[in-house]
KEKE-3310 file (N, C-alpha, C; in steps of 0.2 Angstrom, whole numbers, plus 5000, padded with zeros to 4 digits):
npx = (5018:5012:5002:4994:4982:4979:4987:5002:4998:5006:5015:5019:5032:5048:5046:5041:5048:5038:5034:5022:5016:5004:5003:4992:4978:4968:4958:4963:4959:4968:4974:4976:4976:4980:4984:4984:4973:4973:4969:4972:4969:4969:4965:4971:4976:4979:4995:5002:5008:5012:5019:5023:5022:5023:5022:5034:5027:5017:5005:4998:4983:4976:4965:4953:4940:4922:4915:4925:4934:4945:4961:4975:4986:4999:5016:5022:5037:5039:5037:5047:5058:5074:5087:5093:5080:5071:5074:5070:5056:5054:5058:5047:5037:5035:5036)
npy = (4855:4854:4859:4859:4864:4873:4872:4884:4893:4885:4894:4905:4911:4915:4913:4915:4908:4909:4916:4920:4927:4925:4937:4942:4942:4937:4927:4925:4929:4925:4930:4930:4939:4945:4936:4932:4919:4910:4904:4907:4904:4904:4901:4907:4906:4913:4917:4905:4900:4903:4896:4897:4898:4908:4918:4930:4945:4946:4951:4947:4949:4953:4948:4953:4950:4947:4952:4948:4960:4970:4973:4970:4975:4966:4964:4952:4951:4956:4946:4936:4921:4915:4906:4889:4886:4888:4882:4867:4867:4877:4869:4859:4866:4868:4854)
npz = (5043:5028:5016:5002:4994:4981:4971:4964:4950:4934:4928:4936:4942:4950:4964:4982:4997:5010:5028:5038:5056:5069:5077:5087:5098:5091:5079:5062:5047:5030:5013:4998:4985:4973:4965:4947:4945:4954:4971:4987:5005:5019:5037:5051:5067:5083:5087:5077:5066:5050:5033:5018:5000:4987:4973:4970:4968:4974:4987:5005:5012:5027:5037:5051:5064:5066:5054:5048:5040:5030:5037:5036:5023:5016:5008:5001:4999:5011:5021:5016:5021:5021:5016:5023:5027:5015:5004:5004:5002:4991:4981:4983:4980:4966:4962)
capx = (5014:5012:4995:4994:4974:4975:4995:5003:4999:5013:5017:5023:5041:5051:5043:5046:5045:5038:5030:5017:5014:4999:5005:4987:4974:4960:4959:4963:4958:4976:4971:4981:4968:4983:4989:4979:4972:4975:4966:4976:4966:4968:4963:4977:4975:4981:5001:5001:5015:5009:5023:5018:5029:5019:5025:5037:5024:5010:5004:4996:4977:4975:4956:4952:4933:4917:4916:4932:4937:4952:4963:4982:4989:5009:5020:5026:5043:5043:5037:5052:5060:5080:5091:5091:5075:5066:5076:5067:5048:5054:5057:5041:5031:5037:5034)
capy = (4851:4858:4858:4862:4865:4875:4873:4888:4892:4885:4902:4908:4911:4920:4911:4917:4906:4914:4915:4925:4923:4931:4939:4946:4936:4935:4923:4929:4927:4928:4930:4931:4939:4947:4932:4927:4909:4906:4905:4905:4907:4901:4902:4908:4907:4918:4913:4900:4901:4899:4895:4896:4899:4912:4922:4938:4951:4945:4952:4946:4953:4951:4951:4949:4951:4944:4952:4949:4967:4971:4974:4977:4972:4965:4965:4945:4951:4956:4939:4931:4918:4913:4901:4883:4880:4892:4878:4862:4871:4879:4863:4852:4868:4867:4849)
capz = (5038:5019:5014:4996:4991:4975:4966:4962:4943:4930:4925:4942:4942:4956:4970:4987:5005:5017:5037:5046:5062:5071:5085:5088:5100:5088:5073:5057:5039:5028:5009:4993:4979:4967:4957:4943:4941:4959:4976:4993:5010:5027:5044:5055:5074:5088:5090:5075:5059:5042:5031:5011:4993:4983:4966:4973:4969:4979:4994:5011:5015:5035:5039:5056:5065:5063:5047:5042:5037:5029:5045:5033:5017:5016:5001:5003:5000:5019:5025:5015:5024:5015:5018:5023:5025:5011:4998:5002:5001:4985:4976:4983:4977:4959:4958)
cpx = (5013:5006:4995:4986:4973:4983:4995:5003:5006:5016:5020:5030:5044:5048:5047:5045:5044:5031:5027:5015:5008:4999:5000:4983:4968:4963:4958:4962:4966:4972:4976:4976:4973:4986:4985:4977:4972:4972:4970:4971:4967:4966:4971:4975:4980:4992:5004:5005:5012:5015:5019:5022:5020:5024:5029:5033:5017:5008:4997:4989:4976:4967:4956:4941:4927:4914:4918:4935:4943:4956:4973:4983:4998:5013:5024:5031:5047:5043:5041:5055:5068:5083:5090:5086:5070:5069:5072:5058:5050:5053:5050:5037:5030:5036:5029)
cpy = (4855:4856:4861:4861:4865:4875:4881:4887:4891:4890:4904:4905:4915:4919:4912:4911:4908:4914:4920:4922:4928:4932:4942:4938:4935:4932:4927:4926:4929:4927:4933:4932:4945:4944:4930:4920:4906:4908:4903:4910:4902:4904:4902:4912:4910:4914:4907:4905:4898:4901:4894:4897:4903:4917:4929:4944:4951:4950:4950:4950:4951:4952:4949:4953:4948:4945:4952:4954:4965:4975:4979:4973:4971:4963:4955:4946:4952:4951:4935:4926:4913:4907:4894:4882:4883:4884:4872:4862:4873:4875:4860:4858:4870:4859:4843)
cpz = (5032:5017:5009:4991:4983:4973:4965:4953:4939:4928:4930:4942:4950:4961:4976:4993:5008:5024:5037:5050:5064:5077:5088:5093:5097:5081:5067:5049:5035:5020:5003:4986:4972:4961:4953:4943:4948:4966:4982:4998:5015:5031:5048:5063:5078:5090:5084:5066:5056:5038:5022:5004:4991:4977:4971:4972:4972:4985:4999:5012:5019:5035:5045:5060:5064:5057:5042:5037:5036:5034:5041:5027:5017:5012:5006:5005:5008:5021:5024:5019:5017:5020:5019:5023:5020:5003:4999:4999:4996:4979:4979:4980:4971:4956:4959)
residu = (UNK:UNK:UNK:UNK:UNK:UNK:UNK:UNK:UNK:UNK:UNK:UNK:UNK:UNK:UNK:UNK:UNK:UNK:UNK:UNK:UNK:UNK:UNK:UNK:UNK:UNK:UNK:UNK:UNK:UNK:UNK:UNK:UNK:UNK:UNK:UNK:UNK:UNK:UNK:UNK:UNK:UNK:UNK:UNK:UNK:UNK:UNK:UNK:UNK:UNK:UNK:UNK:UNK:UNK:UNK:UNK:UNK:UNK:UNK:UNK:UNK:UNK:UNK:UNK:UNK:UNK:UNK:UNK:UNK:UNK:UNK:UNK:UNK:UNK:UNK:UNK:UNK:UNK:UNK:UNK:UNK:UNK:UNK:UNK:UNK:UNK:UNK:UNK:UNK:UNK:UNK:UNK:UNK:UNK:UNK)
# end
C-alpha cells in the first residue's frame, strides 16, 4: 500500500525506488532530513518493508530507541530496487 503524506517536491529529478527492511527487533524511526522542501518519516517495525521513491542523493537516518538516536545513515542509492516493479512506483510518484 503507497501512502503518500508530503509529495516529493516538483524539482526533484532522478528519482529512485527503493526498500528497507528492518531486519533488527526493535522498532525503528527511518527519516529522510537531506532534501529541501520535503518531510519524509515513518515508523518501521521489527521485520516490516518499506518501499518509497526519493531524489538519488538522498540518504536514509535509522533511529532506533526510546530516544531515537541516530543508530546509521544510508546513501538511498543502496536501497535502490530496479526493474519491474521500481517502473510502476516511479510513475504514480510523479503524477
Amino acid at each position: 500500500m503507497s501512502q503518500v503524506f508530503d509529495p516529493l517536491p516538483v524539482t526533484a529529478t532522478d528519482c529512485l525506488v527503493c526498500c528497507y527492511v528492518n531486519a533488527t527487533s526493535q522498532i525503528q524511526v527511518v527519516r529522510i532530513t537531506d532534501v529541501p522542501n520535503w518531510y519524509f518519516e515513518r515508523v518501521v517495525f521489527p521485520g516490516q518493508r518499506l518501499m518509497f521513491t526519493t531524489p538519488d542523493t538522498a540518504h536514509l537516518e535509522v533511529h532506533v530507541g526510546m530516544m531515537a538516536a541516530l543508530d546509521d545513515t544510508i546513501p538511498c542509492r543502496e536501497l535502490q530496487i530496479t526493474g519491474v516493479l521500481a517502473a510502476p512506483l516511479l510513475m504514480t510518484a510523479h503524477n
